[in-house]
C-alpha positions in Angstrom: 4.1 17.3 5.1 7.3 18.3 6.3 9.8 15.7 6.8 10.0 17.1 10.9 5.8 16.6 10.3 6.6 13.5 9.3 8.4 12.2 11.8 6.6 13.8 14.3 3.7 11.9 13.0 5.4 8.3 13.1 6.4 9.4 16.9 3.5 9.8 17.7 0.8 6.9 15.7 4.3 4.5 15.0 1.8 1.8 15.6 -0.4 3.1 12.6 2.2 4.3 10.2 5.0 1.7 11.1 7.7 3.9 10.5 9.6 7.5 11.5 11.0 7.6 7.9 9.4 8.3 4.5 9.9 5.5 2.2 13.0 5.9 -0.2 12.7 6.2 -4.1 14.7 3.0 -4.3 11.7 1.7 -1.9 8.8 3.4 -3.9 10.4 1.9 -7.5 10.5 -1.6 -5.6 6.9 -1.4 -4.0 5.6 -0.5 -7.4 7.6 -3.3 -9.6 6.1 -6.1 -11.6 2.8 -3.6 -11.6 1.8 -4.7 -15.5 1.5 -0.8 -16.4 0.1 -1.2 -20.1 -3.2 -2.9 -18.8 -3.6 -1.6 -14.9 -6.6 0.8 -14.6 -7.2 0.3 -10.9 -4.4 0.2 -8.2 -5.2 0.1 -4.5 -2.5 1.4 -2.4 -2.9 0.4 1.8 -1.4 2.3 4.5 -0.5 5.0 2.2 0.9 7.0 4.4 1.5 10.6 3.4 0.9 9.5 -0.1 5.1 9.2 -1.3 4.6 5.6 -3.2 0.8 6.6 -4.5 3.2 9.8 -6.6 5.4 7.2 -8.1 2.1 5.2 -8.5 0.5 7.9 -10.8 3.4 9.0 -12.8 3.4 5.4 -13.9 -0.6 4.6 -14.1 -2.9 5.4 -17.2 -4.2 8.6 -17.8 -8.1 6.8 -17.5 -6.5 4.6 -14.0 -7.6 5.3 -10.5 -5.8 4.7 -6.9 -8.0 3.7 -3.8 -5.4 4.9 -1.3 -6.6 3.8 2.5 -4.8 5.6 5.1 -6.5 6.4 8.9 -4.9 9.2 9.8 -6.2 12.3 8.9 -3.3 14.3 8.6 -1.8 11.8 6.0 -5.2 11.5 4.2 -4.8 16.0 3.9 -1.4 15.4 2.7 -2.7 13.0 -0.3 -6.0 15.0 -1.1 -3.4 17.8 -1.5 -2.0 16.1 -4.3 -4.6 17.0 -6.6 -4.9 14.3 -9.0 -8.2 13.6 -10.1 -7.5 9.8 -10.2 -6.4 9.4 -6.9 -9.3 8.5 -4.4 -8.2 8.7 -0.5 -10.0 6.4 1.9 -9.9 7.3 5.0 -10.8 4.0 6.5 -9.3 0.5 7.7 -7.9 -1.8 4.7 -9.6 -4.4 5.5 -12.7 -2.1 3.6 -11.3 -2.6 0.0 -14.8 -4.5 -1.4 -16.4 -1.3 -0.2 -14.4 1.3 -2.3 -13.7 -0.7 -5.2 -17.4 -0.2 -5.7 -17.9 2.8 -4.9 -15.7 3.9 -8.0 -17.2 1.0 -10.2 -14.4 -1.3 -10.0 -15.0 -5.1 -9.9 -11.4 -5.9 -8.6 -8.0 -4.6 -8.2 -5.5 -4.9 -10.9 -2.6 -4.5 -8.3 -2.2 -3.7 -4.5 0.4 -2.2 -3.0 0.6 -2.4 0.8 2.7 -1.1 3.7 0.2 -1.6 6.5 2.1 -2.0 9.0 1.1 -5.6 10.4 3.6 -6.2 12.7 1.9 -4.0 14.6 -1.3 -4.6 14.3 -3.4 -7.7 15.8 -2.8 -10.7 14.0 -6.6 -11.2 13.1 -7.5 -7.9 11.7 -3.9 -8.4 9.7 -5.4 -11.5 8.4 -8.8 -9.9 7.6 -7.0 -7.0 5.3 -4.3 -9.9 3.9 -7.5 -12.0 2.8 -9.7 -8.7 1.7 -7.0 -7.9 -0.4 -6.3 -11.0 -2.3 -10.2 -11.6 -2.2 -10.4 -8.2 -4.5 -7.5 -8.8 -6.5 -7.9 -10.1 -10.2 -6.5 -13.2 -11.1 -3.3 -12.2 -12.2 -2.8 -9.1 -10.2 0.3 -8.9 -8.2 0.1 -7.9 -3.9 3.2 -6.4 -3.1 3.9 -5.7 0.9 6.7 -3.3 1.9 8.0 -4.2 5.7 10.6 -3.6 8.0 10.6 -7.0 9.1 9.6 -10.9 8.4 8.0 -11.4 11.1 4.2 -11.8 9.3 5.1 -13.2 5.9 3.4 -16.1 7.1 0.3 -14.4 6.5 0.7 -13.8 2.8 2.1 -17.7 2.4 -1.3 -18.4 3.8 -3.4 -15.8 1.1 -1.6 -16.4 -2.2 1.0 -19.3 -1.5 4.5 -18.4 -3.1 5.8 -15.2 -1.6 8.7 -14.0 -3.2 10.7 -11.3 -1.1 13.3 -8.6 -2.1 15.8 -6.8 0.2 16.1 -2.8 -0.8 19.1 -1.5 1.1 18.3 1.8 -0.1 16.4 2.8 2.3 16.5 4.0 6.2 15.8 1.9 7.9 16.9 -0.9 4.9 13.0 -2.9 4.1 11.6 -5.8 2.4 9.2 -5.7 -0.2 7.2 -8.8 -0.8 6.0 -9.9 -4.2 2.7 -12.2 -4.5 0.1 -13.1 -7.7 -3.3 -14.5 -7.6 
């Protein structure tokens, strides 16, 4: 997708993709730190977008890894199957359906989760539902990390995994937060 796609696409479903902008590599390297890369065989990515943190997910991940990236719109979810990695799934479905993919490629839990659902924009109940799916299928041990724009629903992760440790990344237009929690 184009970068004029992409923004086109934000325009027009801002309250599905939370953003006009693609996220930066400095945004991309934070979303994907403290990922334990030796042992992680399966990652699942939310709100994946047009798939630009899932690449720097799979130049990283074992050759034998898979990615469950959930994305609605079908547009996005083209862009990713165009990648053409045969360990990258695309869901096109609501996050808050993780229990039903990680079976569906064999998976008892999540190593990691990436997110950047957008939940400031969503209603806070089905934000609470994805928050709780995620840390439900998340291996003890496995690190939730949440790129945002804003603070406004840290509360929500507080309430999922307790600590919540947050990181500012300037780098970025406009400048985000990622936010770091382990089960």
């Amino acid at each position: 997708m184009s970068t004029l796609s992409f923004l086109w696409e934000g325009l027009r479903h801002l309250g599905t993709t939370g953003t006009i902008t693609r996220s930066s590599p400095a945004l991309c390297r934070a979303a994907i730190d403290r990922i334990d890369w030796s042992a992680a065989r399966t990652i699942v990515e939310l709100g994946a977008g047009d798939g630009v943190i899932t690449r720097h997910i799979l130049e990283r991940l074992h050759p034998d890894g898979k990615v469950i990236a959930f994305e609605v719109s079908e547009d996005l979810c083209d862009d990713m199957r165009a990648i053409g990695d045969p360990r990258l799934v695309v869901a096109q479905d609501s996050a808050e359906n993780i229990r039903a993919w990680l079976d569906r490629i064999g998976a008892d839990r999540a190593d990691h989760i990436v997110s950047a659902v957008p939940f400031a924009a969503l209603p806070p109940e089905l934000g609470r539902r994805i928050v709780t799916a995620a840390r439900d299928n998340l291996r003890p041990g496995g690190c939730y990390n949440q790129v945002h724009y804003s603070l406004k629903t840290r509360d929500y992760y507080a309430q999922a995994f307790g600590d919540v440790d947050a990181r500012r990344v300037y780098l970025n237009l406009p400048p985000a937060w990622v936010l770091y929690c382990t089960r």
